[in-house]
Backbone bond lengths (Angstrom), bond angles and torsions (degrees), N, CA, C in turn:
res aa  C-N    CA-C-N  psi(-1)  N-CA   C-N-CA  omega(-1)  CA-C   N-CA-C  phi
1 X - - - 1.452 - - 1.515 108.91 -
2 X 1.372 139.67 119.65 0.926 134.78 153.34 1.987 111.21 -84.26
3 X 1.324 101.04 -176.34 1.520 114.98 -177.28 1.196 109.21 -135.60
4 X 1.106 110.06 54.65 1.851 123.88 162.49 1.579 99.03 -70.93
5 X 1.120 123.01 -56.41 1.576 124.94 -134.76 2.120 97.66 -113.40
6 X 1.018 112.81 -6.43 1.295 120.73 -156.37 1.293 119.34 -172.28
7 X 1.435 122.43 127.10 1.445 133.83 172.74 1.487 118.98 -44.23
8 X 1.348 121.92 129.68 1.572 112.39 164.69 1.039 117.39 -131.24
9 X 1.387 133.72 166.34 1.362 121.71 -145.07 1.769 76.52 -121.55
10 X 1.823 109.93 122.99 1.642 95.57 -171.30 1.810 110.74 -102.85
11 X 1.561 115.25 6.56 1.687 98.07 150.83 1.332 101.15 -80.90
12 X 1.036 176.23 -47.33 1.494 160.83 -96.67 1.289 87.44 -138.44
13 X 1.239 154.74 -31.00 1.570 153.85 -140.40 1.629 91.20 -97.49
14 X 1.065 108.86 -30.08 1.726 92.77 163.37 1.407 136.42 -174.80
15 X 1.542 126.61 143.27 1.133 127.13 -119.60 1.583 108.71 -106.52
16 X 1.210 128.07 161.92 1.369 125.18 -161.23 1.631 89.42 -91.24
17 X 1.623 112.17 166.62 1.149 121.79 -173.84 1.450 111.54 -145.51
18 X 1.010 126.40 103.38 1.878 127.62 -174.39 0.911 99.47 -19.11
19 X 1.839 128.55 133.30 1.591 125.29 141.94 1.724 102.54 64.23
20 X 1.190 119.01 32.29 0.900 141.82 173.01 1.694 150.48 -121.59
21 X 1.419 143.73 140.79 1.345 126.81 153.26 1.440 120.58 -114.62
22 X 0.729 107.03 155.70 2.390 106.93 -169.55 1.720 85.17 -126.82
23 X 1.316 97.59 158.22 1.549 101.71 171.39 1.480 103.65 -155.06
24 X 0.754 148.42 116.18 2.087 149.47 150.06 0.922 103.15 -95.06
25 X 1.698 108.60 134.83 1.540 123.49 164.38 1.628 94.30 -95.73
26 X 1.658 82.50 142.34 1.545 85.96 -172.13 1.378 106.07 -113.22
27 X 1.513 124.65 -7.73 1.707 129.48 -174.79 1.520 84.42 -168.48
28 X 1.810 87.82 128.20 1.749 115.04 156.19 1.180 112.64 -145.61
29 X 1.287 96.27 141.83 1.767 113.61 -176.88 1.806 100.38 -152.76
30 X 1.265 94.44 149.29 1.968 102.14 -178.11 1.412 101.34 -21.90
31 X 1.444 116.23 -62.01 1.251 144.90 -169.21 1.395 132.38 -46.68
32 X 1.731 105.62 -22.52 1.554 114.23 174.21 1.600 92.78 148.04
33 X 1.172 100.52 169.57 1.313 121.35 -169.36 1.597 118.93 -135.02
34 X 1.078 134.71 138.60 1.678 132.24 167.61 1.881 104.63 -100.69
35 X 1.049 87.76 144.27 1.541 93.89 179.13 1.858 115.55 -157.58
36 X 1.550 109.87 117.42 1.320 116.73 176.90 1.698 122.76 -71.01
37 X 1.521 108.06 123.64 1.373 84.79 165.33 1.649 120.39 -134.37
38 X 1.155 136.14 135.02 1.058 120.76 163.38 1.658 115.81 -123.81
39 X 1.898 84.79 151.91 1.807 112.33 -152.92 1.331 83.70 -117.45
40 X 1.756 119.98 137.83 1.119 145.50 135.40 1.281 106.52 -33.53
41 X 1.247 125.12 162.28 1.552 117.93 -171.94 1.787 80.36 -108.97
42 X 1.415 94.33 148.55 1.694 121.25 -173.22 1.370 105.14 80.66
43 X 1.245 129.14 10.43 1.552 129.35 -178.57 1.856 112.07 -108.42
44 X 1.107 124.61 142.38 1.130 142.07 -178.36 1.275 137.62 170.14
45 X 1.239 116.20 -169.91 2.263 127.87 -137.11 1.771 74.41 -112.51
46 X 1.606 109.51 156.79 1.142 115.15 179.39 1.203 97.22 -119.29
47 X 1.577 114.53 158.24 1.703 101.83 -179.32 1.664 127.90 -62.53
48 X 1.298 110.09 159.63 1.368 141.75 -130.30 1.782 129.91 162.49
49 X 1.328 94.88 145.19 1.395 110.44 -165.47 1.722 104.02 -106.46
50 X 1.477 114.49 150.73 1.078 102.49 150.44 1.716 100.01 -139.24
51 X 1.736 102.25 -177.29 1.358 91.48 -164.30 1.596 118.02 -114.63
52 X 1.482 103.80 40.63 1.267 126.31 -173.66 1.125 123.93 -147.61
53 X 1.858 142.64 152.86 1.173 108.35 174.79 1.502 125.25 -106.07
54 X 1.064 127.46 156.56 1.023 161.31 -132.69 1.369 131.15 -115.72
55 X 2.011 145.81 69.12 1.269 100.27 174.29 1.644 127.01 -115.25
56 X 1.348 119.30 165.47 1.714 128.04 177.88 1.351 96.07 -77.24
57 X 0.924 107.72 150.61 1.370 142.54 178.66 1.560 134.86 -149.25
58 X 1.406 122.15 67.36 1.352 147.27 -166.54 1.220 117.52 -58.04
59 X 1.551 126.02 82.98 0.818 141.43 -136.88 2.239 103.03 -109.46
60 X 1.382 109.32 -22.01 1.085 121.04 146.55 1.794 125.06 -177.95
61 X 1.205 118.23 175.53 1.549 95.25 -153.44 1.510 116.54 99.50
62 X 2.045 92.48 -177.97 1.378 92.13 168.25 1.449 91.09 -140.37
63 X 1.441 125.45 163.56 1.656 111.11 -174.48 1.825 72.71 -162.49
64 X 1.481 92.71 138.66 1.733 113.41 171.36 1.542 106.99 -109.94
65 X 1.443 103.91 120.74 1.716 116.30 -160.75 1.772 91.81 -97.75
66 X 1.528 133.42 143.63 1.247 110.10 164.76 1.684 92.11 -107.01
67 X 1.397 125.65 148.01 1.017 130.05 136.46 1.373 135.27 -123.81
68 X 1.789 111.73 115.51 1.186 159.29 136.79 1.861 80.32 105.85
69 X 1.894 128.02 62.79 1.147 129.74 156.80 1.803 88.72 108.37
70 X 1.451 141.36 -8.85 1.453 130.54 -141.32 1.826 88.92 -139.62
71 X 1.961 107.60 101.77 1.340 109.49 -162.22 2.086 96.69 -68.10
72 X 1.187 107.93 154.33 1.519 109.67 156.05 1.683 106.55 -120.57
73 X 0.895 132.76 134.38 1.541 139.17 178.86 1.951 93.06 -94.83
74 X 1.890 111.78 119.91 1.551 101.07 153.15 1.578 94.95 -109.65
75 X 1.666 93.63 168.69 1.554 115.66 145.90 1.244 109.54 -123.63
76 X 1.175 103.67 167.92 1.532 115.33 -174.70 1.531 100.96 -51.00
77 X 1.684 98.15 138.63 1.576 113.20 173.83 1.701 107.47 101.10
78 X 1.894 100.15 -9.54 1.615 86.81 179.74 1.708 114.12 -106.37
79 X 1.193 106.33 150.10 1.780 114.92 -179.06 1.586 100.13 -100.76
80 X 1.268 117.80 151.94 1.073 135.95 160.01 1.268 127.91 -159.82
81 X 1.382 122.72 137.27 1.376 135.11 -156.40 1.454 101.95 -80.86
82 X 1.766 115.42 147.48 1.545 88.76 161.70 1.533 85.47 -126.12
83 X 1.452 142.44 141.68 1.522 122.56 176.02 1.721 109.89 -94.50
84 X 1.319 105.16 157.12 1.367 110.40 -176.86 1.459 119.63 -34.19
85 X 1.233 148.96 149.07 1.341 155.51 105.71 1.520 81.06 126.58
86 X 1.026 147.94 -0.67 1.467 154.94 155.24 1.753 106.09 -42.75
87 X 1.845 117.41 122.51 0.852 105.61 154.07 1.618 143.57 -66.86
88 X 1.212 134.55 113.56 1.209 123.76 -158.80 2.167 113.11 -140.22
89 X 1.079 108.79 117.90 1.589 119.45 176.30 1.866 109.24 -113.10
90 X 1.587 82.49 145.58 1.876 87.69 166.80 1.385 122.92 -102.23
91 X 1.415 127.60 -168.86 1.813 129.55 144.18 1.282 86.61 -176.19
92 X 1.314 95.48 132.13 1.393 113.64 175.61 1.744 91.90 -73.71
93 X 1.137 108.00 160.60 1.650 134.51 -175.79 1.860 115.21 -118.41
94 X 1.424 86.27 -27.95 1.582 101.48 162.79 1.993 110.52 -169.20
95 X 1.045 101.62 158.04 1.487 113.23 171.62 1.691 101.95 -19.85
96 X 1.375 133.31 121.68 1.046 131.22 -140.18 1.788 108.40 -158.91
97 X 1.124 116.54 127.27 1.332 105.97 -166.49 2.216 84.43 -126.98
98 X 1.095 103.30 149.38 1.485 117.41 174.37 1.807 126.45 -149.58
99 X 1.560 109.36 134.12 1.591 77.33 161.39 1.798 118.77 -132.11
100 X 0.954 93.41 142.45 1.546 88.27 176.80 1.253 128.71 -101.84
101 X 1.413 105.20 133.17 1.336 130.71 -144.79 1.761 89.09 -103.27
102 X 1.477 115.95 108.58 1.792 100.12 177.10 1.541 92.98 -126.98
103 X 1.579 89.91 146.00 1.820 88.12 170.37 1.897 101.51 -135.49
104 X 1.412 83.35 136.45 1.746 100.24 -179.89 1.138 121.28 -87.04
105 X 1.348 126.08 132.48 1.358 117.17 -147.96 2.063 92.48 -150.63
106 X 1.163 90.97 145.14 2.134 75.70 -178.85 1.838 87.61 -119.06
């Protein structure tokens, strides 16, 4: 489902999964992409780069972001940047919903 045409409500848009992470992109364009994810709590991305920047958006939960070795703890309602080529890993801390906000840039 994207949300071109219609509001969606994006904790409810998608559902946690035991021992698990789910992810839907919900809008792509050259330009960047939005994408939902929700993490089982104790579940998470191992470090890694990407080549754009990037922000979290903690939408509920708590999820500990490292960037480049330096933990940040969100709760829901907090943004945080990650910038391109930056090493950066997650773990959710509890059942954890996020979205990431990336924009492509040359």
């Amino acid at each position: 489902m994207t949300c071109q045409q219609k509001a969606i409500n994006l904790i409810t848009q998608l559902q946690y999964q035991k021992g698990s992470i789910v992810s839907q992109e919900i809008y792509k364009q050259p330009t960047g992409t939005l994408t939902l994810f929700a993490f089982d709590e104790g579940q998470g991305l191992s470090e890694h780069t990407a080549p754009f920047d990037a922000f979290i958006y903690c939408l509920e939960g708590q999820v500990e972001v490292s960037l480049k070795g330096h933990p940040h703890q969100l709760k829901s309602g907090d943004l945080l940047l990650m910038p391109a080529n930056l090493p950066h890993a997650l773990h959710a801390l509890s059942s954890t919903k996020i979205l990431l906000i990336m924009f492509r840039t040359t």
